[in-house]
KOLDO-327679 format. One record per residue (C-alpha): x negated, y negated, z; residue in one letter. Coordinates in steps of 0.25 Angstrom, whole numbers, plus 2048, in hexadecimal, padded with zeros to 3 digits. Layout:
BEGIN
XYZA...
END
This chain:
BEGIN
F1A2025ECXF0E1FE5E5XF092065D7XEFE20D5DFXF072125E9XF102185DFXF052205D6XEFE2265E4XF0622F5EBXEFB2345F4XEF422C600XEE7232607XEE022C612XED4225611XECB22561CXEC521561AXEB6219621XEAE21E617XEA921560BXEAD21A5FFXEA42225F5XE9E21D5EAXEA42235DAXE972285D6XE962305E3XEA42345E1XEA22385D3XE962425D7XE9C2495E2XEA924D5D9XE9E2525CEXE9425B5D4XE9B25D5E1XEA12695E8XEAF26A5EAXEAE2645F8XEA72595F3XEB02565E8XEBC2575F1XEB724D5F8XEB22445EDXEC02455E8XEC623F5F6XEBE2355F4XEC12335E7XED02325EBXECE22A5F6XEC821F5EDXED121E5E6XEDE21C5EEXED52105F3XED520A5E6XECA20E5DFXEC92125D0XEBE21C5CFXEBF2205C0XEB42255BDXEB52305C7XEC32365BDXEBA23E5B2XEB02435BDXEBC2495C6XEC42505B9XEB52555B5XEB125A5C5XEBD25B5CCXEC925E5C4XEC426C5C0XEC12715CDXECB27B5D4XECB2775E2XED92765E8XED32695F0XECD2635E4XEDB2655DEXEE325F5E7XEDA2515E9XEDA2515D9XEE92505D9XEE82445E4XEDD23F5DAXEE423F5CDXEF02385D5XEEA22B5D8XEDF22B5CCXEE22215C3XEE72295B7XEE921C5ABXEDE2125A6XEE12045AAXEEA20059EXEF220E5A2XEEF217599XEEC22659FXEDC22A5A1XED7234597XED023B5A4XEE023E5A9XEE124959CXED42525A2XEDD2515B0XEEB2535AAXEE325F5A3XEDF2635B2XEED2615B8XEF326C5ADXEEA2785B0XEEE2745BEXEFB2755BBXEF92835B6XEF12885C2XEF12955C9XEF32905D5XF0128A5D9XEFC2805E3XEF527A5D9XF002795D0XF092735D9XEFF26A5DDXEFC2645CFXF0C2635CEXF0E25B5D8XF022525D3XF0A2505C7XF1524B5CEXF0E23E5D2XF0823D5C5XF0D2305BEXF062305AFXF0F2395A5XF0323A59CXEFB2435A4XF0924A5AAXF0E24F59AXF02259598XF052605A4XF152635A1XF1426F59DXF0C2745A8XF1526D5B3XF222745ACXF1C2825ADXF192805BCXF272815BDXF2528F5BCXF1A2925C4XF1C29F5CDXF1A2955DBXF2328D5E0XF1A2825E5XF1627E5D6XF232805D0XF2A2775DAXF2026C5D7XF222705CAXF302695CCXF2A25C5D1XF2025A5C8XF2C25A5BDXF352535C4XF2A2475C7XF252475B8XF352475B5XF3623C5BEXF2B2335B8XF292395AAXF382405A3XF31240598XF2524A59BXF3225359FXF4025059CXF4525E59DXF4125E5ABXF4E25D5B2XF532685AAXF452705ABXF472705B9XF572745BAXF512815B2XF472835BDXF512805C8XF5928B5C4XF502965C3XF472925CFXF482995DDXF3E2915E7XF462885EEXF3927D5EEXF3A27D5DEXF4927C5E0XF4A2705E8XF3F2675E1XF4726D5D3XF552685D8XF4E25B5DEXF492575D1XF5725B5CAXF5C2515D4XF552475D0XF512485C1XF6024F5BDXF6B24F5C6XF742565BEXF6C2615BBXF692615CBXF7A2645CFXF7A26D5C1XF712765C9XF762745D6XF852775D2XF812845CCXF7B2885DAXF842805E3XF8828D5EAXF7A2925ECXF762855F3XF7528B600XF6B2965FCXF6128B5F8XF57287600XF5627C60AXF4E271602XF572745F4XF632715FDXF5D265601XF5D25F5F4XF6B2655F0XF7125C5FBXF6A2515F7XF6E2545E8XF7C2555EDXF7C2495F4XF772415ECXF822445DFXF8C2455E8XF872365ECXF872305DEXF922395DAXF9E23B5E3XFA42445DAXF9B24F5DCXF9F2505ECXFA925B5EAXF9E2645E2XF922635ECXF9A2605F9XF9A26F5FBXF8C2735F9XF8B268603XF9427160AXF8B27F609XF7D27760DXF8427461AXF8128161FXF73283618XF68289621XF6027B621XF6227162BXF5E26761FXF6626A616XF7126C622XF6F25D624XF6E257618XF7A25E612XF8025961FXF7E24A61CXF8024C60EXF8F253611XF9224761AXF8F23D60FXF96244604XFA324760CXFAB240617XFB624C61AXFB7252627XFB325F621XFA325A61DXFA225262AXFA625D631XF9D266629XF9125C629XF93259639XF9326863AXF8726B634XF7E25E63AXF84265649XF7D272644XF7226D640XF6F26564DXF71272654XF6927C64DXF5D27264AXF52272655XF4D265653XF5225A65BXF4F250652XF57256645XF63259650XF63248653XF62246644XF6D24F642XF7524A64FXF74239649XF7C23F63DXF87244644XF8823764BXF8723163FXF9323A63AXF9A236645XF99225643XFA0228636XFB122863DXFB7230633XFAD23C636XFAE23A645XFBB241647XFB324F63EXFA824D649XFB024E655XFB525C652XFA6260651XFA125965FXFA2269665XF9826D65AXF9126165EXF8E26366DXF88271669XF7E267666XF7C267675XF73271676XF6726A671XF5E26867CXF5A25A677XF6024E67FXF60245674XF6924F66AXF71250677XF73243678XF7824066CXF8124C66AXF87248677XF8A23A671XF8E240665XF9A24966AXF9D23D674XF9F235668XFA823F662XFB024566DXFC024366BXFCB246674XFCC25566DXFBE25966FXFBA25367DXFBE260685XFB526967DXFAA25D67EXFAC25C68DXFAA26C68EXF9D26D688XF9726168DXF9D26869BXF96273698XF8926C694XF882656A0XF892736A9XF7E27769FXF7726C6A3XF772726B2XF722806AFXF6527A6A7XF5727A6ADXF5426D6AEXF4F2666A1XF4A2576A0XF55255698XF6125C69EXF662516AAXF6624869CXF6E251694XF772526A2XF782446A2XF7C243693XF8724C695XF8D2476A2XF8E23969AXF9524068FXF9E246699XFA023869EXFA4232692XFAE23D68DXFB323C69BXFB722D69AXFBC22D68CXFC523968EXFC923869CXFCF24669CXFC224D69BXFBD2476A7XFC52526B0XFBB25E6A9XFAF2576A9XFAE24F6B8XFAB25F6BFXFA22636B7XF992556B7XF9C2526C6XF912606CAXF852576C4XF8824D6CEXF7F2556D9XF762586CAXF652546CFXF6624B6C2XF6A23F6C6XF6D2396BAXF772436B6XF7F2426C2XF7E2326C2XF842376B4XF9023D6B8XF922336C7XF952296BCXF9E2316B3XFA52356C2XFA72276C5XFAC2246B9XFB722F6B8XFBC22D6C7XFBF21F6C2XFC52216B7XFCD22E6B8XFD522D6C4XFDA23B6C1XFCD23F6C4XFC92396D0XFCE2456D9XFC524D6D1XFBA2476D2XFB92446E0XFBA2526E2XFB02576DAXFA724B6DFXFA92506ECXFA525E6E8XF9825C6E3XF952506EEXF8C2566F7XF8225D6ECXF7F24E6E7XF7124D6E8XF6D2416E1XF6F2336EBXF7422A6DFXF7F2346DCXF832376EAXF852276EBXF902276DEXF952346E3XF9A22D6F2XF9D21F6EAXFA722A6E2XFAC2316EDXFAE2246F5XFB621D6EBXFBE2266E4XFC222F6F1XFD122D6F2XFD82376FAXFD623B70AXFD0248707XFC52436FDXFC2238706XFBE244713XFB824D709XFAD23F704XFAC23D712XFA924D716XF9F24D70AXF9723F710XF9624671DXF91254716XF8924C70EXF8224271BXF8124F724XF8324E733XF84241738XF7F23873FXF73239736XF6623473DXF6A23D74AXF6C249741XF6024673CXF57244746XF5D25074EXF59258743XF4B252742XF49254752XF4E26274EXF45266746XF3725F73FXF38258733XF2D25A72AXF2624F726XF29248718XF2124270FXF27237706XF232336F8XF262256F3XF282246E4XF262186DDXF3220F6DFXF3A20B6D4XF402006CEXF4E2026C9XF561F76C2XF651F36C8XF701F06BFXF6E1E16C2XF601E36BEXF5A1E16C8XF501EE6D1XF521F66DBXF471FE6E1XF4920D6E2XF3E2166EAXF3D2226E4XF3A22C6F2XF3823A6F0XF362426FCXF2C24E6FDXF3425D6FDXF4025B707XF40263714XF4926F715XF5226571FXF5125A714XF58264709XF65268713XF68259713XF7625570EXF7524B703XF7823E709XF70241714XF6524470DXF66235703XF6722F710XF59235717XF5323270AXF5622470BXF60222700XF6B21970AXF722126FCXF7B21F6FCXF7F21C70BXF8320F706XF8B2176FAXF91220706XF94214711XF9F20F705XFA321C700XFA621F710XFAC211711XFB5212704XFBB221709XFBB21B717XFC5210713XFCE219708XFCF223713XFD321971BXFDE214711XFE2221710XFE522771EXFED221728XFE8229735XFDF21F73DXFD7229742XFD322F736XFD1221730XFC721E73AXFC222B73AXFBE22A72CXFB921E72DXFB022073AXFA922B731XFA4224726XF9F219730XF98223737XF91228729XF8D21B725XF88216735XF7E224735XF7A221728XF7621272DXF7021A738XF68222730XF65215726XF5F20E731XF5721B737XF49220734XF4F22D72DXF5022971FXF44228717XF4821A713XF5121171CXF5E20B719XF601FF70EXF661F1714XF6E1F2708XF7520070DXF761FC71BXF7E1EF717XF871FA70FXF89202719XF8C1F9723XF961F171AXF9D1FE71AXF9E201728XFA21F472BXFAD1F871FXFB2203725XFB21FC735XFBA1F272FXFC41F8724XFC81EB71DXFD11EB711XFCA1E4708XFBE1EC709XFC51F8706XFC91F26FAXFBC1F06F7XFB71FE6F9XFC22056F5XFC61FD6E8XFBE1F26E3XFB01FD6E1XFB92056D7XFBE1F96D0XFAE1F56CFXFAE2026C9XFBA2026C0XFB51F56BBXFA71FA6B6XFAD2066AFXFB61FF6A8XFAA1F56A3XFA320369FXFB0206697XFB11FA691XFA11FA68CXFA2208687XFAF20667FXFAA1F9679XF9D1FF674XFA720C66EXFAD1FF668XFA11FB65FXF9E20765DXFA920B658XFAA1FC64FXF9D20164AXFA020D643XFB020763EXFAC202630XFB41F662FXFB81F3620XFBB1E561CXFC91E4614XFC41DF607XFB71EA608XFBA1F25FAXFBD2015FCXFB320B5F4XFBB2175EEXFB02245ECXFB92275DFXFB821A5D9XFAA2165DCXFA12175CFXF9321E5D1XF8B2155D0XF9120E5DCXF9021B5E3XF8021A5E2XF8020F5EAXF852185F7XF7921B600XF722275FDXF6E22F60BXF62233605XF5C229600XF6022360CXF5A22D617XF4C22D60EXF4A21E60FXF4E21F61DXF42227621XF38220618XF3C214621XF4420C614XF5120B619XF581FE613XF5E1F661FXF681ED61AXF611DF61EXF671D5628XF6D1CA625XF631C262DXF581BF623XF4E1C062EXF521CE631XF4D1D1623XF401DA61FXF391CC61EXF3B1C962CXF311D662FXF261D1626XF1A1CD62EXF0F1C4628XF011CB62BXEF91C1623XEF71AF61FXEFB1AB612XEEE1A6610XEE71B5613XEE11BE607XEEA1C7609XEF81C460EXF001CE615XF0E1D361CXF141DC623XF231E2623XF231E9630XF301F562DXF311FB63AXF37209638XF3A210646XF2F217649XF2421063DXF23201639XF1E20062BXF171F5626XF181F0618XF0C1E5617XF0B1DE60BXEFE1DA606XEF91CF5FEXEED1CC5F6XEED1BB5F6XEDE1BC5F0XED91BB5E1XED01C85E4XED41D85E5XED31DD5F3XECF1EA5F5XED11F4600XEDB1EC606XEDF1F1613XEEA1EF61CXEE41F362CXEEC1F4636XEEF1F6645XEFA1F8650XEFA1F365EXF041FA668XF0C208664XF0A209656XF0121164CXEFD20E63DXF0021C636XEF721A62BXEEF210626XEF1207618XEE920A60DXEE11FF607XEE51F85F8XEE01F05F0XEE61E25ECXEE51D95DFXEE41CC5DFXEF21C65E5XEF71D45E6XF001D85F0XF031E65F7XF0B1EE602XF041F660CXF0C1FE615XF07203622XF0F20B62CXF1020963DXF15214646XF1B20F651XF1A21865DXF2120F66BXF2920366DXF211F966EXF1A1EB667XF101F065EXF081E8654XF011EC648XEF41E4644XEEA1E4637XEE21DD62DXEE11E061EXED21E361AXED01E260BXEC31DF601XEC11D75F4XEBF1DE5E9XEB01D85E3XEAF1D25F0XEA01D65F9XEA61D0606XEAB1DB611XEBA1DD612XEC31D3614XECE1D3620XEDB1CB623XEE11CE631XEF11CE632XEFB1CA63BXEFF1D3647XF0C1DB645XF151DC650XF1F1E7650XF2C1E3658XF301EC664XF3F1E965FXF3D1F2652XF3E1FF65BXF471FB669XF551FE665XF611FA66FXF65206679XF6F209684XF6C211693XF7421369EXF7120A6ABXF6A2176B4XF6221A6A7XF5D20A6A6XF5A20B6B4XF532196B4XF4A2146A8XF472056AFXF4120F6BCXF392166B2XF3420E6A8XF262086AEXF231FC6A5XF2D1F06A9XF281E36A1XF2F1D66A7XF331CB69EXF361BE6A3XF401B769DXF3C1AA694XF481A568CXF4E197686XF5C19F688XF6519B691XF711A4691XF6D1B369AXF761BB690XF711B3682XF621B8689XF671C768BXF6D1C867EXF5F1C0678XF561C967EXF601D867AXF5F1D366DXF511D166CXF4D1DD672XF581E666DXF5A1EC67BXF691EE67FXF6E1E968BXF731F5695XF7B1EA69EXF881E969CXF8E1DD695XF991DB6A0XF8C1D96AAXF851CE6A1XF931C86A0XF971BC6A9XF8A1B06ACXF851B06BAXF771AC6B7XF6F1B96B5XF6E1C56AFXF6A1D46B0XF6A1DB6A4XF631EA6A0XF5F1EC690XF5B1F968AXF561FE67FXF4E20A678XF4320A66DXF44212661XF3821D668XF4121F674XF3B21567FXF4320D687XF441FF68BXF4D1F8696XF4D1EC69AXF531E26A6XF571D66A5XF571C96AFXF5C1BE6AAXF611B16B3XF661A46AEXF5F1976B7XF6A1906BAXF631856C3XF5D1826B7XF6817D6B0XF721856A3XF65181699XF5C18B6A0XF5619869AXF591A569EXF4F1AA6A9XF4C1B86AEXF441C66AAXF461D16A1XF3D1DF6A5XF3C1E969CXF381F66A0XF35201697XF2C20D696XF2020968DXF191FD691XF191F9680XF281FA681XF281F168FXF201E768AXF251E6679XF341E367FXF2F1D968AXF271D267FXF331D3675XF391CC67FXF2F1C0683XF2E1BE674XF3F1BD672XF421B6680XF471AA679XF521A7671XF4B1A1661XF53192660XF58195650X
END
């Protein structure tokens, strides 16, 4: 900070149109006037000199015009005036004018009116001369007990600064204001008394706290405040003290302020580790998160009971509580649901994951019974994976929760009962004691399926994992319910010669493109037919896919029919049945060729399904062992094989994790005892407050890398030549949703430059907030100008500007030296994140703005490249690292990642290695990025094209 910035405490705007007024014009409107003209003239005045101006010849004329006058506007510019005047003669001596104004300033200070009073006090408080501060003593000491509240309370602060700055104007004061304290009933006095005791005499601060400790609760909110910062801060330097404040801490846990709630909350948790505060403190944070309205105070409140639960000692307090915590439920905001949901997940043990299972059973029938809101098939979604997840980890709950989950299979949100399909598959594998189960209840709700993509896992189900006779005839019973008479063209071209179909009209949507897990597309046309005919609605199911055009679940239904076909087989012995059986499903899949090949659908048959098809007629003619095999046993070990891989993955990032939050402490680290520790190495602890205030002025002190060039200096941006008049640069601090810019500016020249101004502008989603005010610089002197940028999008922005000064005794016009571009990096707010494949599939058929990159590299090795580009872009790759694994000559890869506003970007990598070019060659290929903004779409592609190839070191 420079001097001038410490004496001024108040910046006004100064509009940079008009050209300034001259003094003598100045001086004439403050002495024959109106009041609307000196008001004015005052501005003015003021305005001046912020910019640097001297004006002294205008002191005498304002304390003989102005300073008499009683106009409440006139007073209040005075007391910005009288702040920024220059109030000492050049070798710093205070003005003789300053005695006529102090005068002014004590009948102020005995003014009727309490807003001027309290005004005048908080004057003083800025006031830095303690010559003209001692006259007025007296009068600030009576203010005390002033009948308002508004002027003794600034009362308190005025003392408090004086005592700050000057003791010896007032050395009594800390005991002065103990006195008052005691006797005083407003609760604003109260606090800024106590707050000043905290500060200025500690021990007079818990001497009168301790004779009130039991009336704590009675105190208003903003004096309880400061009695838990009070308390945290003794009990912080002082151990000692714990066991008398730790109950007070206690009694403001159930104060009627959510504040105070939660800081007494954080302060108990720092002070104490036994169950009893966690407990305490986890109880009150749940409360808080319930009753409070305001979804953004329930996530802050919600990151600290996950921070609670990081620590593993506290971990075991917090499961007992994870009922309390899914009353948390009830918040109709997906995010808090999400993380509660997370939360309890993280939490739930073997002796609480029946009570868990019930409510979350019960929350998902609530989920059914809701009018439709946008957000309730998410909320659906979140907690059949929960579900999922309890499920696998304590096998024994799965019995309870499969019934209730497999209803949402015939659910119209799609991704909810894709949600549960999965979670089906994956217990019908795993619990063999469940299979029976399942398969009954599968066949249950079968023919209210209405969406094509979960009738086709429904059959793939059915078909593998229908062991018995009777379950084989009741899949087969349910094909033919679900087909409706066959032979299907006849049936329906009797009907059509029965009576006349209407005509139809059909509109084509846009087709989309949709990303395979190999990367590569497949087109989907999305078909929506106008209102369905009365005929259309009595269609069964399967019927009803097929006259659509959808014949991939044909292809599903020819192997589930080949698969039962051949168990059935293997299972009874009676040629005649055998051949029965199988003549059926022959039939099925022939009059569905039929119907393939016919004009009825509204889409003809696929090659692709006719090939199946046919493959599994001929299957089932021949009845070979070694298809059977293949049908009936080598598709589930494919399945086995990939759940096993899932397992593996999610128990090898549980083992980070978990290698993350074990402290690990080296045998020779020494061991701290609390007793034992002498004070003054006590205050080197962190203290939390200290710690929250820096962190929201943006000053938080990362600890530095050991990579030099990952120092602050590595941020500094030259703006200016060395040879330039003035030299200037820029450290670019990026805060998350503001970058600062601290430019330092230096005078090279032998002359003063006045108004020396730093302009600047921005190019892409960014916004100056307020524009520098100009300085003036001495010859060779140097200064910091700060200038903030708010940042409203992920994407490249640039920030451009000159400096435009003058020289002083100079006639020329001003002088200008343009600065360097400053590119902000996209990386600063893209932070690594993870999605399931139908979300990165869902998101790459919405998101309209695909940038393709082609790939320009000196690196030779296709996984060196992925791992090249992930680090780069700070995208995470969804592919699994069994997938990438093995050389074959290319690779497929999906990356993901999410920017600190909320948008998404994926991208799809391409990548082949040109072996007809020999081992030397670069890898070749493309990367596409798609995201929702064309500024995200085209920063990441340009991130890329600039980080392509590898820097030789």
């Amino acid at each position: 900070m420079t001097a001038a910035e410490n004496v001024c405490y108040t910046l006004i705007n100064i509009p940079m149109d008009s050209e300034p007024p001259s003094e003598i014009s100045l001086k004439n409107d403050l002495e024959k006037g109106d009041v609307k003209l000196k008001t004015e003239a005052l501005k003015k005045v003021i305005i001046m000199i912020l910019n640097g101006e001297k004006l002294p010849g205008l002191l005498m004329t304002i304390i003989r015009f102005v300073l008499p006058l009683q106009d409440h506007t006139i007073k209040k510019l005075l007391l910005v005036f009288w702040e920024i005047v220059p109030k000492t003669t050049p070798d710093g001596r205070l003005l003789q004018e300053m005695i006529l104004v102090c005068d002014a300033y004590r009948k102020d200070l005995q003014h009727p009116n309490e807003f001027i009073r309290g005004s005048t006090l908080r004057f003083l408080c800025k006031l830095k001369e303690a010559e003209l501060l001692e006259p007025l003593m007296p009068a600030i000491r009576a203010c005390l007990e002033h009948r308002h509240s508004y002027v003794r309370r600034n009362a308190v602060l005025a003392i408090y600064t004086i005592y700050r700055n000057f003791e010896h104007l007032i050395p009594d004061a800390p005991e002065l204001i103990h006195d008052f304290l005691v006797n005083e009933k407003d609760a604003s006095c109260k606090r800024n008394a106590f707050m000043m005791l905290i500060h200025a005499d500690q021990d007079r601060a818990l001497d009168y706290l301790s004779t009130c400790i039991d009336q704590v609760q009675t105190f208003g909110d903003i004096l309880q405040l400061v009695i838990v910062e009070l308390i945290y801060k003794v009990c912080h330097a002082n151990p000692s003290e714990r066991a008398r404040f730790i109950r007070c801490i206690y009694n403001l846990l159930q104060s009627s302020s959510p504040a105070v709630k939660y800081e007494a909350a954080g302060t108990l948790v720092t002070l104490s580790s036994a169950p009893t505060a966690i407990k305490a403190a986890a109880q009150c944070y749940i409360d808080l998160i319930i009753k409070e309205s305001d979804n953004n105070v329930k996530l802050i409140v919600l990151d600290r009971l996950i921070e609670l639960k990081e620590h593993p000692s506290h971990e075991r307090v917090l499961q007992d509580l994870v009922m309390d915590i899914l009353r948390v439920l009830t918040t109709p905001d997906l995010e808090v649901r999400k993380k509660t949901l997370q939360l309890a997940l993280d939490l739930v043990s073997s002796r609480n994951v029946e009570e868990l299972v019930i409510v979350l059973k019960k929350e998902v029938i609530k989920t059914n019974n809701v009018t439709e809101h946008e957000d309730t098939d998410k909320y659906r979604q979140l907690l059949v994976r929960t579900l999922h997840s309890c499920s696998v980890r304590f096998p024994d709950m799965a019995a309870n929760v499969i019934p209730v989950l497999m209803e949402f299979l015939s659910d119209n949100n799609e991704a909810a009962a894709a949600d549960v399909l999965e979670f089906v598959r994956e217990a019908i594998q795993r619990f063999d004691n469940l299979r029976p189960l399942i398969v009954e209840k599968m066949l249950e709700v079968f023919h209210a399926i209405k969406s094509v993509k979960i009738y086709r896992g429904a059959l793939w189900i059915l078909g593998e994992y229908c062991s018995t006779k009777e379950d084989i005839q009741s899949v087969m019973t349910e094909v033919r319910r679900s087909l409706g008479e066959i032979p299907i063209v006849e049936s329906e071209i009797k009907k059509e010669a029965g009576e006349l179909k209407p005509e139809e009209e059909v509109s084509v949507g846009p087709a989309q493109k949709l990303v395979t897990e190999m990367g590569t597309y497949a087109t989907q046309s999305a078909l929506s037919s106008s209102r369905p005919t009365k005929k259309e609605e009595d269609r069964p199911p399967l019927r009803g896919f097929l006259l659509d055009g959808d014949f991939f679940v044909a292809a599903s239904l020819a192997t589930t029919l080949t698969k039962i076909a051949l168990r059935y087989v293997s299972l009874v012995q009676e040629k005649k049945k055998q051949n029965s059986f199988i003549a059926e499903a022959m039939l099925l899949m022939a009059t569905i060729l039929h119907l393939g090949k016919s004009s009825l659908p509204k889409k003809p048959i696929t090659d692709d399904d006719v090939d199946r098809i046919s493959l599994c007629l001929k299957v089932l003619s021949e009845c070979s062992p070694l298809m059977n095999d293949i049908f009936n046993k080598e598709c589930r070990q494919s399945l086995s094989h990939m759940l096993s891989a899932k397992l593996e993955e999610e128990k090898l990032s549980q083992k980070k994790e978990s290698e993350k939050r074990n402290v690990t402490v080296q045998p020779d680290d020494p061991i701290s005892f609390m007793q034992l520790t002498a004070k003054n190495e006590m205050n080197s602890k962190e203290d939390q407050f200290q710690l929250s205030l820096l962190a929201a002025m943006g000053n938080t002190q990362r600890k530095e890398a050991a990579d030099p060039l990952a120092s602050k200096l590595n941020k500094v941006t030259q703006l200016t030549g060395f040879s330039d008049p003035v030299y200037a640069e820029a450290y670019v601090h990026v805060n998350q949703y503001d970058i600062v810019l601290d430019v330092l500016v230096v005078n090279q020249t032998s002359d003063t430059l006045q108004n020396c101004t730093l302009e600047l502008a921005t190019l892409g989603d960014l916004k100056l907030v307020e524009k520098p005010s100009p300085l003036t610089l001495a010859p060779h002197d140097f200064a910091n100008i700060k200038a903030n940028v708010k940042v409203a999008s992920t994407e490249n922005g640039i920030i451009f500007g000159n400096i435009v000064y003058d020289v002083c005794g100079a006639a020329s016009d001003r002088n200008c030296v343009v600065l360097s571009d400053i590119h902000i990096d996209i990386m600063d707010y893209i932070q690594p994140a993870s999605c399931t494949d139908a979300e990165f599939r869902q998101m790459w058929a919405e998101f309209e703005w695909e940038n393709k990159v082609t790939v320009n590299t000196n690196i030779i090795d296709l996984n060196e490249y992925l791992q090249h580009i992930l680090k780069s872009t700070n995208m995470k790759c969804l592919t699994p690292e069994k997938a990438l694994s093995g050389y074959c000559g290319f690779m497929a890869a999906n990356l993901y990642a999410r920017s600190i506003f909320g948008e998404d970007a994926l991208a799809n990598v391409s990548i082949e290695k040109p072996i007809h070019l020999g081992p030397e060659a670069p890898v070749t290929g493309h990367i596409r990025i798609r995201a929702k903004s064309q500024g995200m779409a085209l920063s990441l592609g340009d991130k890329i094209n600039l980080s392509q190839k590898k820097t030789s070191l």
